[in-house]
C-alpha distance (Angstrom), angle and dihedral (degrees) to the residues before:
residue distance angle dihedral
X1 . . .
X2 3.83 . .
X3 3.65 99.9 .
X4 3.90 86.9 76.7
X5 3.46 85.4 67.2
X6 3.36 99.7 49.7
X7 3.53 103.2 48.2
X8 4.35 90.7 38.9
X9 4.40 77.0 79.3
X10 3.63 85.1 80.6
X11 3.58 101.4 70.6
X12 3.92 104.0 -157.7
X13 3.93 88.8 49.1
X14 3.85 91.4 45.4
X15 4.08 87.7 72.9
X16 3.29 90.0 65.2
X17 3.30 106.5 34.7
X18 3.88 88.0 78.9
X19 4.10 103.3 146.4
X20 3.66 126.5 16.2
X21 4.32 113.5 -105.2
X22 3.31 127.5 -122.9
X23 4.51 109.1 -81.5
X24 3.33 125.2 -93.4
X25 3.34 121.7 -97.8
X26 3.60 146.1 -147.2
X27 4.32 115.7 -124.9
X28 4.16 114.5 -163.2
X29 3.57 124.2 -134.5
X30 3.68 92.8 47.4
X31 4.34 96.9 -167.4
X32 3.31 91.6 53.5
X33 3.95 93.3 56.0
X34 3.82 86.9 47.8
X35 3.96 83.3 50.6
X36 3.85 86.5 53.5
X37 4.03 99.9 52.3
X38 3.44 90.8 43.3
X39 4.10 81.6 55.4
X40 4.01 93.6 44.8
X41 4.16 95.6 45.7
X42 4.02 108.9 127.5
X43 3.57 91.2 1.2
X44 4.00 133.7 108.8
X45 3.47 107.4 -107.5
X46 4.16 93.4 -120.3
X47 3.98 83.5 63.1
X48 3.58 95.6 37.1
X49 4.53 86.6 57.1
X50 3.93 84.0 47.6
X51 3.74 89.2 58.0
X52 3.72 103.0 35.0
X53 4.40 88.7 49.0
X54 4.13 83.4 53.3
X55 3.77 88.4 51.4
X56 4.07 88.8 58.4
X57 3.59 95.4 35.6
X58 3.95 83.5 61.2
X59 4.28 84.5 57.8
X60 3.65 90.5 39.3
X61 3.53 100.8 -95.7
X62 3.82 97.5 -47.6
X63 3.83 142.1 103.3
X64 3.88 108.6 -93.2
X65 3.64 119.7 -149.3
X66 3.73 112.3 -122.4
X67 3.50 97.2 -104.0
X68 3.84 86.9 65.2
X69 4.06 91.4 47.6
X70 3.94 87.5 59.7
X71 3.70 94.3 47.5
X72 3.59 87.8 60.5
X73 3.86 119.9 109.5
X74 3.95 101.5 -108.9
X75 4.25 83.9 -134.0
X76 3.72 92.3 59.9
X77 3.74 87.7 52.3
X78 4.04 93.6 50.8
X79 3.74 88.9 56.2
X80 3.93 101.0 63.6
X81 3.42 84.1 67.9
X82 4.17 104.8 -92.1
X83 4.04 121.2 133.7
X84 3.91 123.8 -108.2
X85 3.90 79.0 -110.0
X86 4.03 93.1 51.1
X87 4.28 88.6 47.2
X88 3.89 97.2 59.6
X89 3.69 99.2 40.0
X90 3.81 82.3 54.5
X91 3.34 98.6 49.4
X92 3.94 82.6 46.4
X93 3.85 93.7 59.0
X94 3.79 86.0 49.0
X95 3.56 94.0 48.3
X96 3.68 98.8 40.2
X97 4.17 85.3 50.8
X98 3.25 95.8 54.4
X99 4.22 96.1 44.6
X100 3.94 90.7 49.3
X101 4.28 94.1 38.2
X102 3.65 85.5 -124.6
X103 4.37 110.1 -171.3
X104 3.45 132.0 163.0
X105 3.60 86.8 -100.3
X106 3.73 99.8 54.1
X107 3.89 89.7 52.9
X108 3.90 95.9 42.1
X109 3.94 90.0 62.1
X110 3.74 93.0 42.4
X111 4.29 117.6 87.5
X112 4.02 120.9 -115.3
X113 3.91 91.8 -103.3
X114 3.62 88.5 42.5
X115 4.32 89.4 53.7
X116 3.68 88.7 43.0
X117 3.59 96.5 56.6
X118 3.53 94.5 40.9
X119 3.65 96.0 51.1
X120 3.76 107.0 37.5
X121 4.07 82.2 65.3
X122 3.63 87.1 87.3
X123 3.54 130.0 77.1
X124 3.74 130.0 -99.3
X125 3.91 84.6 21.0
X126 3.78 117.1 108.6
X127 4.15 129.4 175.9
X128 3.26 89.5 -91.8
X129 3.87 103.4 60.8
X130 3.92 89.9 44.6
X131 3.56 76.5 57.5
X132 3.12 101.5 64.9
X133 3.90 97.2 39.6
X134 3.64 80.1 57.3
X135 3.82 99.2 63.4
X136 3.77 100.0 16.8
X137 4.01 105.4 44.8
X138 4.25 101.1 15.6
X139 3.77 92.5 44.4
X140 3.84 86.9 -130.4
X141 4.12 102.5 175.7
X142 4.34 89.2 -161.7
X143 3.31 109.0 57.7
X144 3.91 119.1 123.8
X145 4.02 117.7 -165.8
X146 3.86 99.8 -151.4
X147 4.01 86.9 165.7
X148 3.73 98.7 53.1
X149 3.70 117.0 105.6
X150 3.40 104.2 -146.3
X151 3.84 93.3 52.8
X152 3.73 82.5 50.9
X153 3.61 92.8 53.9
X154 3.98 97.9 45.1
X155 3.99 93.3 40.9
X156 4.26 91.9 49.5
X157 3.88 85.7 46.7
X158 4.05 93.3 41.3
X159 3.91 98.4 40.9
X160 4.45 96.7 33.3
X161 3.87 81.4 -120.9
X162 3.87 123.8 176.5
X163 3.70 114.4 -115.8
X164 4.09 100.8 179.5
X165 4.09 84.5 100.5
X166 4.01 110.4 49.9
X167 4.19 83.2 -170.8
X168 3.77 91.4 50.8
X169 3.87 93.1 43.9
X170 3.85 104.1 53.9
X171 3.92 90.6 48.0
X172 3.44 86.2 48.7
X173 3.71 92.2 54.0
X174 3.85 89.7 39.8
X175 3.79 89.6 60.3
X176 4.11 92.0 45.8
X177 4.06 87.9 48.7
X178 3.94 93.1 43.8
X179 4.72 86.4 76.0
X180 3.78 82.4 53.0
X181 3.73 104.3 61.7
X182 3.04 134.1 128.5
X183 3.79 84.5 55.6
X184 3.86 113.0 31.8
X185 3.90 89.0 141.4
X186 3.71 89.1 60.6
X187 3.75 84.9 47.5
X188 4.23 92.1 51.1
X189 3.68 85.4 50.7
X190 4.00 95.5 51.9
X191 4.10 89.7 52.1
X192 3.48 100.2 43.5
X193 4.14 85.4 47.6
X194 3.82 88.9 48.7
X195 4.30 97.5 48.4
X196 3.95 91.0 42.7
X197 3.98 81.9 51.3
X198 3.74 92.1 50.9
């Protein structure tokens, strides 16, 4: 793929950036998806399937559009296993999907800023999810998660950088990531791979 290439200019990334990863890929029914992460955050991801597999069964087995999500009794919700906290910002995705007609189509023609500031209007979802929805669900190859802990982690081991000033640290890293557009995500995906390998 050419993106290893591209990003093998930086030399400290390029030793990790050993063999290309599988491509990007694009994931329909985009709300749900953003239903799903909201399900999976601060959870292992073997818990997180459990949950999310629950949440169909309660559909039988299929996708349901949001409209169906918010005509679910809040209760029922609870006892798959998601917080009181986890329910309403749901319901809030569902809600908020519904209000502003979002479809896959609407958010396909829309930018990455433009899908971050739409999304992160609703409750219970932060930059960071959107993120992830971004690279994971849109397919989006130039997405950069400055937030995200583990590329934290991986960049302050890769790069020697300072972490005693968060501030100082992420626009650090957002000046490192800047040489690697356009494909940051592909980036994000080396650096996790590389710290889970370590």
């Amino acid at each position: 793929m050419e993106y290893v290439a591209h990003l093998e200019k930086d030399r400290k990334l390029s030793r990790i950036v050993i063999e290309a990863l599988p491509e990007l890929s694009l994931h329909k029914n985009i709300p749900i998806r953003l239903m799903a992460s909201i399900m999976s955050q601060q959870l292992s991801t073997k818990v997180a399937k459990v949950i999310f597999r629950r949440f169909l069964e309660l559909y039988g087995g299929k996708e349901p559009t949001p409209a169906k999500v918010l005509a679910t009794d809040p209760t029922v919700l609870r006892a798959i296993g998601l917080s009181n906290n986890k329910v309403s910002y749901l319901l809030n995705v569902a809600s908020f999907c519904i209000e502003h007609k979002i479809t896959d189509k609407k958010l396909l023609k829309m930018s990455n800023e433009e899908i971050i500031e739409l999304l992160t209007q609703i409750k219970g979802v932060g930059k960071w999810t959107v993120e992830m929805l971004l690279m994971f669900t849109l397919g989006r190859e130039d997405v950069f998660a400055v937030d995200d802990l583990g590329i934290q982690q991986a960049m302050i081991r890769l790069y020697k950088l300072d972490n005693t000033d968060k501030k100082a640290l992420k626009e650090k890293m957002l000046q490192l990531s800047v040489k690697w557009s356009p494909y940051r995500t592909y980036a994000c995906l080396h650096l996790w791979q590389w710290k889970d390998d370590k």
